[in-house]
C-alpha positions, 0 to 999 in steps of 0.5 A, a space after each residue: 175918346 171924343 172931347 165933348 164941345 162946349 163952354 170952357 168954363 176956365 176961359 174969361 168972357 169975352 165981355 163982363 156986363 152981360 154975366 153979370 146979372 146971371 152970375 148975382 141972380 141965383 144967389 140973390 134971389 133966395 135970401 128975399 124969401 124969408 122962411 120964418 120956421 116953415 118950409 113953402 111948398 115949393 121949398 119943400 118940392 125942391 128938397 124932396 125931389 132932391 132926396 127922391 133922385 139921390 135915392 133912385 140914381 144909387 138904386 140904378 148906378 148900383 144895378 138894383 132896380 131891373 133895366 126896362 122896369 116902368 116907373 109911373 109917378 103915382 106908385 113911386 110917390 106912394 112908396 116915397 110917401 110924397 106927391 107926384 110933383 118932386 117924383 116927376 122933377 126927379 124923373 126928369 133928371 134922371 132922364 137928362 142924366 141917361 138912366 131913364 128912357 121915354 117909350 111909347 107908353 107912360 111913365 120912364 122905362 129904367 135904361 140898360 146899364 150901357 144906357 140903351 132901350 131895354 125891354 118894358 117889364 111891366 111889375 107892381 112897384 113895391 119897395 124891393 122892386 126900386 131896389 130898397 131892403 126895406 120901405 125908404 124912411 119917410 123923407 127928412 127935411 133939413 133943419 132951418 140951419 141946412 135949409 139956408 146953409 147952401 144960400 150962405 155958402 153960395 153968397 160968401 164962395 162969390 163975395 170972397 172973390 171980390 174983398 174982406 167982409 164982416 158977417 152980420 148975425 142979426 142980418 142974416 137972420 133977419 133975412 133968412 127969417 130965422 133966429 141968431 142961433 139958426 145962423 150961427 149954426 149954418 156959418 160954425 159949418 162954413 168954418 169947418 171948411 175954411 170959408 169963414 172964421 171968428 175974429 178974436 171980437 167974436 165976429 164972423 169974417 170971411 175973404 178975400 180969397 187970394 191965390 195965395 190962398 188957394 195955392 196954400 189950400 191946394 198944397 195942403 191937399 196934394 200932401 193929404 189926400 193921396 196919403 189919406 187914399 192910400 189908408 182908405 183904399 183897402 176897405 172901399 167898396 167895390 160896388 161904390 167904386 164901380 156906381 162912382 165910375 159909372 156916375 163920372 162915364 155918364 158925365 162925360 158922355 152927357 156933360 150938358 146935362 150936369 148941373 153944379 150939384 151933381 158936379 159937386 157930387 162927383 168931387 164929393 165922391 172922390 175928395 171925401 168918400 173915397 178917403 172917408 175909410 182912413 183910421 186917422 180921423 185927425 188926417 182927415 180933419 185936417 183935409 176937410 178944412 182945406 176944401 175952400 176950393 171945392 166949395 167956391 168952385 161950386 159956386 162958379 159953376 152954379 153961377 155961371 150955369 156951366 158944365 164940368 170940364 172934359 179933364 176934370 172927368 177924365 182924371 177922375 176916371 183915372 183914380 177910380 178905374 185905378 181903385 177898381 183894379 186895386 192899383 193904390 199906388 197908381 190911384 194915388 198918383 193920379 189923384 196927386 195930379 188930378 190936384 195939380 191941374 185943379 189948382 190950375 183951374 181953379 187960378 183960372 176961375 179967380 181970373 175971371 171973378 177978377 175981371 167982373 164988378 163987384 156985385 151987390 151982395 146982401 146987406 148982411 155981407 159988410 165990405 171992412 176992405 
């Protein structure tokens, strides 16, 4: 197979003062837009369009709704119960992501599953049509706690690399335009995956995130995951398998249009579901809490505006083409490896943080040392 050309995202820069504004930016800028209890209307356009493309790529990935089905805005905005904005945002990561195609007439056309033009079927879209059992719940938005979860985990993934810091609860909240509580909840979740914890005074630390650290994690995982994967590989779905390896194919024959998130659902799909049916939950637990590195490689990624690895993909591939035939040993093997050369990478990226500025980071981020 080709090698895709592209950045690498482990090489360091050339230069650090033209990444800096790109790598602090993103993160930032979020946190000055307080959300006190409400959600705005371009927050909730975010969130939406997010559930909207989640739901209608596994529909696809799945192959429940029909190749060449036209897809118009407003009906699917009608079945999902929203506006036509977040189904238009939706549209076009679907398109980036090669599971939808422009014709001569309105709206998408649903691609073939080998990602070619398939006829246009022209059909009233109803529920059954986008390959629901039944009418889709209307769309939940997250909690305030889930809402500035991801703007705190992105903070705290970038200010770990750069020294130690005490969490201000007050703060953050004041920040976030949320209460204490809202912010408790939102860092008692970045506990669970390692990322902070609680001084014995009750205060909420976090950093700095060393390559010991990373090296304790990544050991930790090579002796769960695949023991965890074995357990958990009998009672996989077949069909979820072949959507997940259909998702990583499509990665590696478009990796520029793979965004952070959807990246994060690839390592997701792997790291969590495909060992999520292990019987020995306090295995899995254990797992969980080692993922630190997922989530700051997250971060880099989205920092930094990249795109996944060609290798990255390739051994995903690897584990769940070997889950699909029913090759467990072989499977456990490949993901046993595909952890030793993500901790290679991972080292990789710390290099590069190490070489920036300290960026300036939110007043709720408080330097101890």
């Amino acid at each position: 197979m080709k090698r895709p050309t592209g950045t690498n995202p482990s090489a360091p820069p050339a230069t650090t003062e033209p990444l800096i504004e790109p790598l602090i930016e993103p993160l930032i800028e979020p946190l000055a837009e307080p959300l006190n209890g409400e959600v705005s209307s371009e927050a909730d356009t975010r969130l939406r369009y997010r559930l909207i493309y989640d739901q209608l790529r596994n529909a696809i990935a799945l192959g429940k709704i029909a190749p060449g089905l036209v897809l118009l805005e407003g009906p699917v905005a009608r079945i999902f119960g929203t506006s036509r904005v977040p189904v238009r945002k939706a549209f076009e990561l679907l398109h980036a992501d090669g599971l939808l195609r422009t014709f001569e007439g309105r709206g998408y056309l649903v691609a073939a599953p080998d990602g070619g033009a398939a006829p246009p079927l022209r059909t009233p879209l109803s529920e059954s049509a986008l390959g629901f059992d039944e009418a889709p719940a209307p769309l939940a938005l997250p909690s305030n706690s889930e809402r500035i979860y991801h703007s705190l985990e992105a903070t705290v993934s970038i200010g770990i690399a750069f020294g130690h810091f005490r969490i201000d609860e007050s703060e953050a909240a004041e920040t976030f335009g949320v209460s204490r509580g809202t912010v408790r909840e939102a860092l008692s979740r970045l506990r669970d995956l390692g990322l902070v914890e609680k001084s014995a005074y009750s205060h909420w630390l976090c950093g700095p995130l060393t390559a010991r650290a990373v090296r304790h994690d990544y050991e930790l995982r090579a002796l769960l995951e695949p023991a965890a994967l074995l357990a958990s590989a009998p009672l996989l779905s077949k069909d979820r398998l072949r959507a997940a390896c259909m998702q990583v194919d499509q990665a590696i024959e478009r990796p520029q249009a793979v965004d952070a998130d959807t990246l994060q659902q690839i390592e997701t799909t792997l790291h969590l579901d495909c060992l999520s049916e292990a019987p020995n939950k306090k295995l899995l637990n254990t797992i969980g809490h080692a993922h630190m590195p997922l989530t700051v490689n997250h971060a880099f990624y989205e920092a930094f505006n990249l795109h996944p690895e060609f290798d990255t993909l390739l051994e995903h591939r690897t584990v769940l083409e070997h889950l699909i035939k029913d090759e467990i040993e072989a499977a456990a093997s490949a993901l046993a490896a595909h952890l030793q050369s993500g901790q290679k990478r991972t080292l990789q990226r710390l290099k590069v943080l190490a070489v920036l500025p300290e960026p300036d980071l939110p007043a709720f981020m408080r330097r101890i040392s």
